[in-house]
PLY file of the C-alpha trace (Angstrom):
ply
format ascii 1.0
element vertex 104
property float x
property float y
property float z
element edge 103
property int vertex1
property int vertex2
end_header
12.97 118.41 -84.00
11.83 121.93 -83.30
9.56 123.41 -85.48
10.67 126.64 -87.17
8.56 129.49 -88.55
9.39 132.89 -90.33
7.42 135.46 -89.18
8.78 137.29 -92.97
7.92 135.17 -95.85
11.20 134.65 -97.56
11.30 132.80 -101.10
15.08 131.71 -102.28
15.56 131.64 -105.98
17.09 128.73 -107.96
19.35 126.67 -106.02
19.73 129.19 -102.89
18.41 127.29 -99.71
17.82 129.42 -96.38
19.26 127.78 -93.37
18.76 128.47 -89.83
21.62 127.57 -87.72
21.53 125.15 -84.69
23.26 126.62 -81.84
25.65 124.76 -80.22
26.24 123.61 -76.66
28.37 125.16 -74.19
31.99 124.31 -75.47
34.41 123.26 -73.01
38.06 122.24 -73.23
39.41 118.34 -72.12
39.99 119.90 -68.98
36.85 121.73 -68.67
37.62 125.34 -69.27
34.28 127.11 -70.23
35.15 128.82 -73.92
33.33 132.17 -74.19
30.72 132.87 -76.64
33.08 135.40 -78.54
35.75 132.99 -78.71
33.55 130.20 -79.77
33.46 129.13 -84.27
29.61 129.53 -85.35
28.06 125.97 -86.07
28.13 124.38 -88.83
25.27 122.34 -88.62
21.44 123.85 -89.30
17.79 123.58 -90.59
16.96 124.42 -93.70
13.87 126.33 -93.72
13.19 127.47 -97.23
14.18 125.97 -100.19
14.50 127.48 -103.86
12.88 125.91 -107.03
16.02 124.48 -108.20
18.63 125.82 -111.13
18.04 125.66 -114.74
20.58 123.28 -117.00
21.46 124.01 -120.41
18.73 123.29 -121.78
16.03 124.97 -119.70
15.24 121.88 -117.46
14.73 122.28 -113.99
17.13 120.24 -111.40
15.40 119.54 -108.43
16.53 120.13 -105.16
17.89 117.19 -103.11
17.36 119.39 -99.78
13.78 120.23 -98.36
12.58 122.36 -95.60
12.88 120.54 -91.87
16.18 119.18 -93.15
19.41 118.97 -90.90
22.06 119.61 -93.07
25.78 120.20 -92.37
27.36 123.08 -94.52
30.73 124.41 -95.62
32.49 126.29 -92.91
32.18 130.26 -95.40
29.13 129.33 -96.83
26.41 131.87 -97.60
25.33 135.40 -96.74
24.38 136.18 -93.31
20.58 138.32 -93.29
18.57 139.05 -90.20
14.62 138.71 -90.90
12.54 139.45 -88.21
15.26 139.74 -85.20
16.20 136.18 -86.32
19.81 135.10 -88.26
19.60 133.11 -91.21
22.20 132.52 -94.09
20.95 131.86 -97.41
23.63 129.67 -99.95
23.60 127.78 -102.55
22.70 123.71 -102.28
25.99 123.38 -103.28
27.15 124.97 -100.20
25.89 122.11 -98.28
27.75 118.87 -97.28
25.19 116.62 -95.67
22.02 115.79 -94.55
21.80 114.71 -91.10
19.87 111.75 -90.76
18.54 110.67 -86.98
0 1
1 2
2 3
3 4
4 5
5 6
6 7
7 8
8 9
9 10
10 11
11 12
12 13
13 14
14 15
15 16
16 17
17 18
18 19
19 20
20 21
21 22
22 23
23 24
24 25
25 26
26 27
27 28
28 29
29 30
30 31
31 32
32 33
33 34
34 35
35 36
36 37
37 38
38 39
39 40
40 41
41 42
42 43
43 44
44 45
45 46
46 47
47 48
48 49
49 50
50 51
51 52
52 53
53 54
54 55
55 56
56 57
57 58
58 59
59 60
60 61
61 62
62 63
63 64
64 65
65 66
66 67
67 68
68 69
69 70
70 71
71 72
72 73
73 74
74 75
75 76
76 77
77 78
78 79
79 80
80 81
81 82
82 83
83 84
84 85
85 86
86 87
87 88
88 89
89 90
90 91
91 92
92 93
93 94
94 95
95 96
96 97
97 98
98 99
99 100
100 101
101 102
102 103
């Protein structure tokens, strides 16, 4: 796994978790056609490089995150807000956002 670092220190709050994507590889029909890169869906599928402290219940408690930083995680197709730190794409969402952990 490729190691990823922020040049921009970036600190989610709560239960906001900052992804980077994984990009994909070239996409290609059954029959080979190349598909362009402006015709191509953005992945789904990235690494979670910053992780929030976790939300607060009711009473005050802190849920911990099930997600941690180096995590491949599979998220929901809208999720998040798009930000660009440092020349560099991220989205930042909620944990609830994401679907899976990607386990090799």
């Amino acid at each position: 796994m490729a190691e990823i670092k922020l040049d921009v220190k970036i600190k989610p709050l709560a239960d906001r978790v900052v992804v980077k994507r994984l990009e994909e590889e070239e996409a290609k029909t059954p029959a080979g056609i190349i598909i362009p890169d402006t015709a191509k869906e953005k992945p789904q599928k990235g690494i979670v490089v910053a992780v929030g402290p976790g939300k607060l219940d009711e009473k005050g408690n802190r849920i911990p995150m099930e997600v941690k930083v180096g995590d491949k995680v599979i998220f929901a197709k809208y999720a998040g807000s798009e930000v660009k730190i440092g020349g560099e794409e991220y989205l930042i969402m909620r944990e609830d956002d994401i679907l899976a952990v990607v386990e090799e």
